[in-house]
C-alpha positions as CSV (number, residue, x, y, z in Angstrom):
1,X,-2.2,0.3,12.2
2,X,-3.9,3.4,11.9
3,X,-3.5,5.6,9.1
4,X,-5.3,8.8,9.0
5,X,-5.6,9.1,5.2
6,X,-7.8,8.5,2.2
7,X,-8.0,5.3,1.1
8,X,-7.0,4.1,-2.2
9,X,-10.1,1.8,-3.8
10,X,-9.9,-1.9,-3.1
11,X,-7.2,-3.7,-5.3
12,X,-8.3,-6.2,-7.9
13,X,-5.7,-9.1,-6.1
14,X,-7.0,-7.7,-2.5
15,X,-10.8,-8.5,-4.0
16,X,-9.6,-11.8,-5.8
17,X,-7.7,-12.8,-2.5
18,X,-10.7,-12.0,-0.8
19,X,-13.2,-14.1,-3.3
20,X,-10.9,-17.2,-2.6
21,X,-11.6,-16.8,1.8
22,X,-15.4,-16.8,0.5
23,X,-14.6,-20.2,-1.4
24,X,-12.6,-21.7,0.9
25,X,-16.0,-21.0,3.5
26,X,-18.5,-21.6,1.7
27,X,-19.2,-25.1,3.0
28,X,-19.3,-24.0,6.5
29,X,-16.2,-25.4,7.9
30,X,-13.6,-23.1,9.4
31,X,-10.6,-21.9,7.1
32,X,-7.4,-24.2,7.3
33,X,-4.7,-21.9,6.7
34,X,-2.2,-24.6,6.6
35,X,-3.6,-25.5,4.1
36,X,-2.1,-22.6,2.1
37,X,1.4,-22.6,3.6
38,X,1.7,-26.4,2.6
39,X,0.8,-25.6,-1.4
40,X,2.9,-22.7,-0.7
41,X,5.8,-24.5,0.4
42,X,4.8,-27.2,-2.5
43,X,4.8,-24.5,-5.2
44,X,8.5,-23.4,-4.0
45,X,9.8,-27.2,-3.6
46,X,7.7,-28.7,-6.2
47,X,8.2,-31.8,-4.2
48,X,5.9,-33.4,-1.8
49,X,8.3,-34.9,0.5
50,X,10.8,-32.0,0.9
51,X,7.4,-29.3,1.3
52,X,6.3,-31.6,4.0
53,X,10.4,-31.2,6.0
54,X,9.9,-27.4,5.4
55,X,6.4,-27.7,6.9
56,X,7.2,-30.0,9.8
57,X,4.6,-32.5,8.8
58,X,4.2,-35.9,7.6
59,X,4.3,-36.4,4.1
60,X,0.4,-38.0,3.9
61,X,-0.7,-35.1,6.0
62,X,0.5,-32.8,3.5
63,X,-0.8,-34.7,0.3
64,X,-4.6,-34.8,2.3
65,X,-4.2,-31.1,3.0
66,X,-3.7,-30.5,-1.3
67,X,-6.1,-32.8,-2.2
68,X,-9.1,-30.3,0.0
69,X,-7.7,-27.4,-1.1
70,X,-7.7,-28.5,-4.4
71,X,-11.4,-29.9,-3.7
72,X,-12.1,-26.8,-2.2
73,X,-11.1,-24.6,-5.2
74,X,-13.2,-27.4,-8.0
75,X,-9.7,-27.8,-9.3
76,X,-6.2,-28.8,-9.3
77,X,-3.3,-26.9,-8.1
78,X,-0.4,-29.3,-8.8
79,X,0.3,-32.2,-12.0
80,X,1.5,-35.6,-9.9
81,X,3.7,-37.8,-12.8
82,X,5.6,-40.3,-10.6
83,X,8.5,-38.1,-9.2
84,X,7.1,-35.2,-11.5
85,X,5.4,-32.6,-9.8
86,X,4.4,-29.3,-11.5
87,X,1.9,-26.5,-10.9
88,X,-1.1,-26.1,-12.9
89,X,-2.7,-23.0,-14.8
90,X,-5.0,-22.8,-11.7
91,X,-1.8,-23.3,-9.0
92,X,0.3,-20.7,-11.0
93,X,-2.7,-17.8,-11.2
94,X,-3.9,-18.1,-7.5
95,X,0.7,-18.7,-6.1
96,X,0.5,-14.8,-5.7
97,X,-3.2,-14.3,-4.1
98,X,-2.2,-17.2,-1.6
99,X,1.2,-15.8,-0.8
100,X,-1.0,-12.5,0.2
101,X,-3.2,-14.4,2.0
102,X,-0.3,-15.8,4.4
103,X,1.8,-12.5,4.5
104,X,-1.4,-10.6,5.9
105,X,-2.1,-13.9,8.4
106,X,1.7,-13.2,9.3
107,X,1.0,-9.6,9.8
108,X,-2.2,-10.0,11.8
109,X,-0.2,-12.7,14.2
110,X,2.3,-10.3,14.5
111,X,0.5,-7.3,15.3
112,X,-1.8,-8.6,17.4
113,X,1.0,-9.9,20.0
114,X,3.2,-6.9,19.8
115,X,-0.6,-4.8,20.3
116,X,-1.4,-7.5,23.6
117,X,2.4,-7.2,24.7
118,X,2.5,-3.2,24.7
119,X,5.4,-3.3,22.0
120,X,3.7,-1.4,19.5
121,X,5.3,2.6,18.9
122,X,3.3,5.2,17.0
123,X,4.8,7.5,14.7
124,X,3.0,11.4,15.0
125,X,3.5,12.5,10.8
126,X,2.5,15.9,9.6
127,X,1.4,15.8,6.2
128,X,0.4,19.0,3.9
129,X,-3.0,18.4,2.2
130,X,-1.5,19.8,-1.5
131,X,0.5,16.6,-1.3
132,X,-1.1,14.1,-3.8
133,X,-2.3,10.3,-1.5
134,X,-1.2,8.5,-4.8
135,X,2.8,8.1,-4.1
136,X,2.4,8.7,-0.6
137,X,0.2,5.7,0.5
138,X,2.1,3.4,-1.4
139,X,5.4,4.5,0.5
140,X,3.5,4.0,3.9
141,X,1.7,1.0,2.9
142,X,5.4,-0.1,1.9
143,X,6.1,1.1,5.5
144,X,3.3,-1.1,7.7
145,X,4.2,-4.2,5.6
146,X,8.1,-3.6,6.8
147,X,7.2,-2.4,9.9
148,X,3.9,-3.8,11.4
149,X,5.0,-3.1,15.5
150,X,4.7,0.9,14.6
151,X,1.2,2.7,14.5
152,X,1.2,5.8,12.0
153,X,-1.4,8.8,12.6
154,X,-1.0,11.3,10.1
155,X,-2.1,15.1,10.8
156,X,-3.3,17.5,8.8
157,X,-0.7,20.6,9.2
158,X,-0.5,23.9,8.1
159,X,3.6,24.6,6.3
160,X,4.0,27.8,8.7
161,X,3.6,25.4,11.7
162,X,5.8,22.5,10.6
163,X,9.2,23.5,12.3
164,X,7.3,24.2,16.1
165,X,5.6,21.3,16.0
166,X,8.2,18.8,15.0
167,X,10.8,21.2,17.8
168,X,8.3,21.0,20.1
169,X,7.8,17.2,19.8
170,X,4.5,16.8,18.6
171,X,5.5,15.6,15.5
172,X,7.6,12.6,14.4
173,X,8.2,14.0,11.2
174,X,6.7,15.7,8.6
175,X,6.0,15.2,5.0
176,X,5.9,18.9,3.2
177,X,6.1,20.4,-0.5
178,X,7.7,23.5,1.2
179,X,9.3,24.2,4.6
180,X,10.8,27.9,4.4
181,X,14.0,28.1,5.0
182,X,16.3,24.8,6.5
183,X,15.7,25.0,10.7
184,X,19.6,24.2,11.9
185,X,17.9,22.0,14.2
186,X,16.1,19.8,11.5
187,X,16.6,17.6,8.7
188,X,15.5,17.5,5.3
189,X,15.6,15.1,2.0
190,X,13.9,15.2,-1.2
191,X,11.7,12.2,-1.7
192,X,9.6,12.9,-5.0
193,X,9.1,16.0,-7.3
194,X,5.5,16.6,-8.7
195,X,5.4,19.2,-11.7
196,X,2.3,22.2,-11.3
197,X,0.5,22.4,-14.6
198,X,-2.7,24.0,-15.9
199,X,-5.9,21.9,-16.9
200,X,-7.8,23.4,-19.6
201,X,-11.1,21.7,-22.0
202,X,-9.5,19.9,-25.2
203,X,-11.2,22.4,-27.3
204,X,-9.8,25.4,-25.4
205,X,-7.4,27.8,-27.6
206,X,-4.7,26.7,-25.8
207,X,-4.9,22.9,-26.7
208,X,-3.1,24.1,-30.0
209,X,-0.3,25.5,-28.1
210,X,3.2,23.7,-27.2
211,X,3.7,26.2,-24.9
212,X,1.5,28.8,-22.4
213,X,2.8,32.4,-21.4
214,X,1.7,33.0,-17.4
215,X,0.5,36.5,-19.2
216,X,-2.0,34.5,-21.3
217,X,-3.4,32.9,-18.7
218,X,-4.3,36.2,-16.4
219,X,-6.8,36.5,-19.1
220,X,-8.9,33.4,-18.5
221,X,-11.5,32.7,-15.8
222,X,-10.2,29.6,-13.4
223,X,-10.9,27.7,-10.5
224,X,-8.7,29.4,-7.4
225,X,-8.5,26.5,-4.2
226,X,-8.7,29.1,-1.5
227,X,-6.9,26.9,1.1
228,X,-4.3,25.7,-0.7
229,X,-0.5,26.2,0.4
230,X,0.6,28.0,-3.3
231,X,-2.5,30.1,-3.5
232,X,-0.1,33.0,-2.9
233,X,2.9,31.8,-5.0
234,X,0.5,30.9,-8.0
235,X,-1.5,34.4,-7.6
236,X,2.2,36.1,-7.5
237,X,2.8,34.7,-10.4
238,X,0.3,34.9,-12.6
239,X,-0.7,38.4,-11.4
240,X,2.1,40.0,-10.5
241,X,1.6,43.6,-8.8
């Protein structure tokens, strides 16, 4: 999936997930992802016999596939008593890495045939640069988890050119803190609000306010973003002619 956007930084589970491919490797053999789906199916059953029905394999291939992993990992993952079975410290803390571990080897299965099989769409968004990547790159990431066969490419648009390029069919949609008045030939729906407010230094005057009068701020020297799509609005309203 490609995703024209900036990048959040790496995620402290996608660098722990990442830590345990290294140890799984780091005796040279090649990964055993089954491996993961058994103690994943163990972890949900907490029985040995009824993960190895759900996994289509012998009970005593299953056990032998625990016992590397946990050998693997320099610890256990599961407490054996008789007909007890019960996951460890160790098997509770690294249940939610693994399960991202097999959801992304799902994903990159998936993607990879739809990709080879020409069933992949791509999605042509518009996007405004005044709107923030925090909430929006969660919503897509949400998206290419749901959705893995559809390709996103986002483009950097300018509001005034929104409605002809989405008419004209060069856009799939657009995401936009403004549009102008509603095209009859569009549609629209709120997805977030995000409030505009002024930064100042903690030991600015204002600091000891509640409250800030636009009029008290025309007085005060400020950092104007030439290119951004409320220059105009803000300038209106803080100087107003």
């Amino acid at each position: 999936m490609e995703i024209l956007a900036p990048q959040e930084a790496e995620t402290s589970a996608n660098i722990f997930s990442n830590s345990i491919l290294a140890k799984l490797n780091t005796d040279g053999t090649p990964m055993d992802f089954n491996q993961i789906r058994y103690f994943l199916a163990l972890a949900e059953t907490l029985n040995f016999t009824r993960a190895a029905e759900q996994c289509y394999v012998s009970q005593p291939a299953l056990t032998q596939a625990i016992k590397r992993l946990e050998a693997e990992l320099d610890g256990d993952l599961v407490v054996r008593d008789g007909r007890y079975t019960e996951l460890t410290e160790l098997g509770k803390s690294l249940r939610g890495h693994f399960q991202q571990i097999d959801q992304t080897r799902h994903l990159v299965r998936s993607t990879a045939k739809a990709i080879t099989s020409g069933e992949v769409a791509e999605l042509n968004i518009g996007l405004m640069c005044t709107i923030g990547p925090g909430v929006l790159s969660r919503m897509l990431d949400a998206f290419r988890m749901e959705h893995p066969m559809i390709s996103i490419v986002l483009h950097d648009v300018k509001p005034s050119s929104i409605a002809d390029l989405l008419l004209s069919g060069a856009l799939d949609g657009a995401f936009c803190a403004r549009h102008g008045p509603p095209h009859p030939q569009l549609q629209y729906a709120n997805l977030f609000e995000e409030a505009m407010v002024i930064a100042f230094p903690s030991n600015h005057a204002f600091s000891e306010r509640d409250y800030v009068p636009l009029n008290d701020v025309t007085e005060q020297n400020y950092i104007d973003r030439l290119h951004c799509e409320f220059r105009e609005e803000v300038n209106e309203l803080i100087f107003p002619h």
